[in-house]
Residue, then its C-alpha position, 0 to 999 in steps of 0.5 A: x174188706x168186705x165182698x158187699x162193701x166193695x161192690x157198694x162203693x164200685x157201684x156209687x163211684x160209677x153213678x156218678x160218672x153215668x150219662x143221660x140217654x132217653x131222659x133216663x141215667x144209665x150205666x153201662x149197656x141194658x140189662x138183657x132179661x129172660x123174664x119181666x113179670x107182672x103179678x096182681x091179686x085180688x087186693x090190688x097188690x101188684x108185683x113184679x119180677x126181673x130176671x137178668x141173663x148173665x152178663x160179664x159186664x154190669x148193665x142198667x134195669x129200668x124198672x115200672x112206674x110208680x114202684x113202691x121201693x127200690x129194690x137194693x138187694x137181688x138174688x142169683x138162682x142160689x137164693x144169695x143175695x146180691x147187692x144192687x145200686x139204685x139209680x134215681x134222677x129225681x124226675x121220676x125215672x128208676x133204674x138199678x145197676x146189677x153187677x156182672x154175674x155168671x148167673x141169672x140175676x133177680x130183681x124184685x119189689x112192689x108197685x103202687x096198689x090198684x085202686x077199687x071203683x065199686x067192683x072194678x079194678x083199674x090200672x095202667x101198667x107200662x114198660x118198654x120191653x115185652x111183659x107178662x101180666x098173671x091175675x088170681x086164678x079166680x080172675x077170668x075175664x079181663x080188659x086190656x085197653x077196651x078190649x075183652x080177654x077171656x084168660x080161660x086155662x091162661x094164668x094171664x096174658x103178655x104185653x108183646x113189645x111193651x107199651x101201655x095197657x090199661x088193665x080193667x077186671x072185676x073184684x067179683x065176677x058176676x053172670x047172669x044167664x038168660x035162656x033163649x028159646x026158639x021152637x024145641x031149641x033153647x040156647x044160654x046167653x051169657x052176660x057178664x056185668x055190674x049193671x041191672x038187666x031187665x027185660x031179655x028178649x030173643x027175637x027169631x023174626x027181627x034177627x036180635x036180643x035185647x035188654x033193659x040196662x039200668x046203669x051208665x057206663x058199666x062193661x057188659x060182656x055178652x055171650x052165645x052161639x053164633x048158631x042162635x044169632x050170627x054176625x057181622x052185627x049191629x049193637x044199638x043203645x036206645x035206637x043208637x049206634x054203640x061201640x063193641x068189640x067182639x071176642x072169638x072163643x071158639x069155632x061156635x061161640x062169640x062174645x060181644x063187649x060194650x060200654x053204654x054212657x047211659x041206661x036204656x035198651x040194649x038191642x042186638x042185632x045179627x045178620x043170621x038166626x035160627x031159620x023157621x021151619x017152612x023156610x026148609x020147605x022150598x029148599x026140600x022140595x028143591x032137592x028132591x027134584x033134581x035128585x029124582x028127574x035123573x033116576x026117572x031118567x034112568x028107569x025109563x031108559x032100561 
């Protein structure tokens, strides 16, 4: 009788004798994984990739959520084919069983397309163990639960202990730099958004930036020099407190992430600027002092 045969009817005899555990059906103990890989393209379409360590006995994968097909055909590192048993509760809850192997096992298939609201994508991956997520190349900046991710050199980032991430990127990243100028210095102040920008203004004086938003609930990802506007800094939308997070990317440079509910004027403000000139001069005059009294000192004494 055939290898593929037996395997099937080994593995559907077994089913039906699977408990219940968590809510979910289960054979034999879980699949230990080496890799769990999520990957997601600019058209929305979302992959994922389980390998499975070898094992000499057959194990339970549990897949995503919201998987488009149940993969009954896996791979070893050979490119062979492997037959795999799809477990289905009815309730939503997809697993497969993969059979003992002396080699990696790989699972594949695809889940439900992301969903495109003007420029943004926006979806919600979940799953139980730690996991990769890898974006398009072109994809440089990411939010992932509110929070902002600057992936730079990165392909993507990993979901440590798995959970669920809510997972924000734009179709077309669009930036727009102001320039930021005090006396003969002149910073770039980076800003990543959707929405209309109008009216930037730096002022040295008043320690802040602000700006004119024209839309309502769009991200707005600042950028700059800690040396033009340092922190810890207060983010007002029309006179009010605004929420933000702040991102570190690198010893000089800090990004700023906010999401105001409606249009007005953005106003940042830090602790920190450029200082004027004649701040300097007291300072100056300080340190001449106390270096010159001693060498004074020291001629009049030989």
């Amino acid at each position: 009788m055939n290898a593929k045969i037996i395997s099937a009817i080994l593995i559907f005899g077994l089913i039906t004798v699977i408990p219940t555990v968590y809510g979910q059906l289960t054979l034999g103990s879980e699949a230990n994984q080496e890799l769990i890989e999520v990957k997601i393209n600019l058209d929305g379409e979302v992959s994922v990739k389980h390998i499975v360590r070898p094992s000499s006995m057959g194990s339970t994968l549990f897949l995503f959520p919201n998987s488009l097909d149940l993969p009954v055909m896996g791979t070893n590192e050979m490119g062979e084919e492997k037959q795999l048993g799809v477990i289905d509760d009815g309730l939503g809850n997809k697993s497969i069983f993969v059979l003992p192997s002396k080699q990696n096992t790989i699972v594949e298939y695809n889940l439900e397309n992301i969903s495109l609201n003007e420029n943004l994508f926006s979806t919600e991956i979940s799953y139980a163990e730690t996991f990769s997520i890898i974006f398009d190349e072109s994809v440089e900046l990411v939010f992932v639960n509110g929070n902002t991710i600057f992936l730079d050199n990165k392909k993507g980032i990993n979901v440590h202990g798995g959970g669920n991430a809510q997972i924000e990127f734009y179709s077309n990243e669009s930036k727009i730099t102001k320039e930021a100028i005090w006396e003969e210095n002149k910073f770039d102040v980076e800003i990543i958004t959707d929405s209309k920008i109008e009216f930037f203004t730096f002022s040295q004086p008043e320690k802040s930036i602000s700006f004119q938003v024209n839309d309502e609930n769009k991200f707005i990802t600042i950028s700059m020099s800690e040396e033009l506007l340092g922190g810890p800094y207060v983010v007002l939308l029309n006179d009010e407190k605004l929420h933000y997070t702040k991102f570190i990317r690198d010893e000089n440079n800090i990004s700023l992430n906010f999401k105001p509910d409606s249009t007005g004027q953005i106003t940042i403000i830090g602790t920190t600027v450029i200082p004027e000139f004649s701040m300097f001069i007291p300072l100056i005059m300080g340190f001449m002092i106390i270096l010159t009294v001693p060498l004074m000192r020291k001629f009049t004494l030989h």
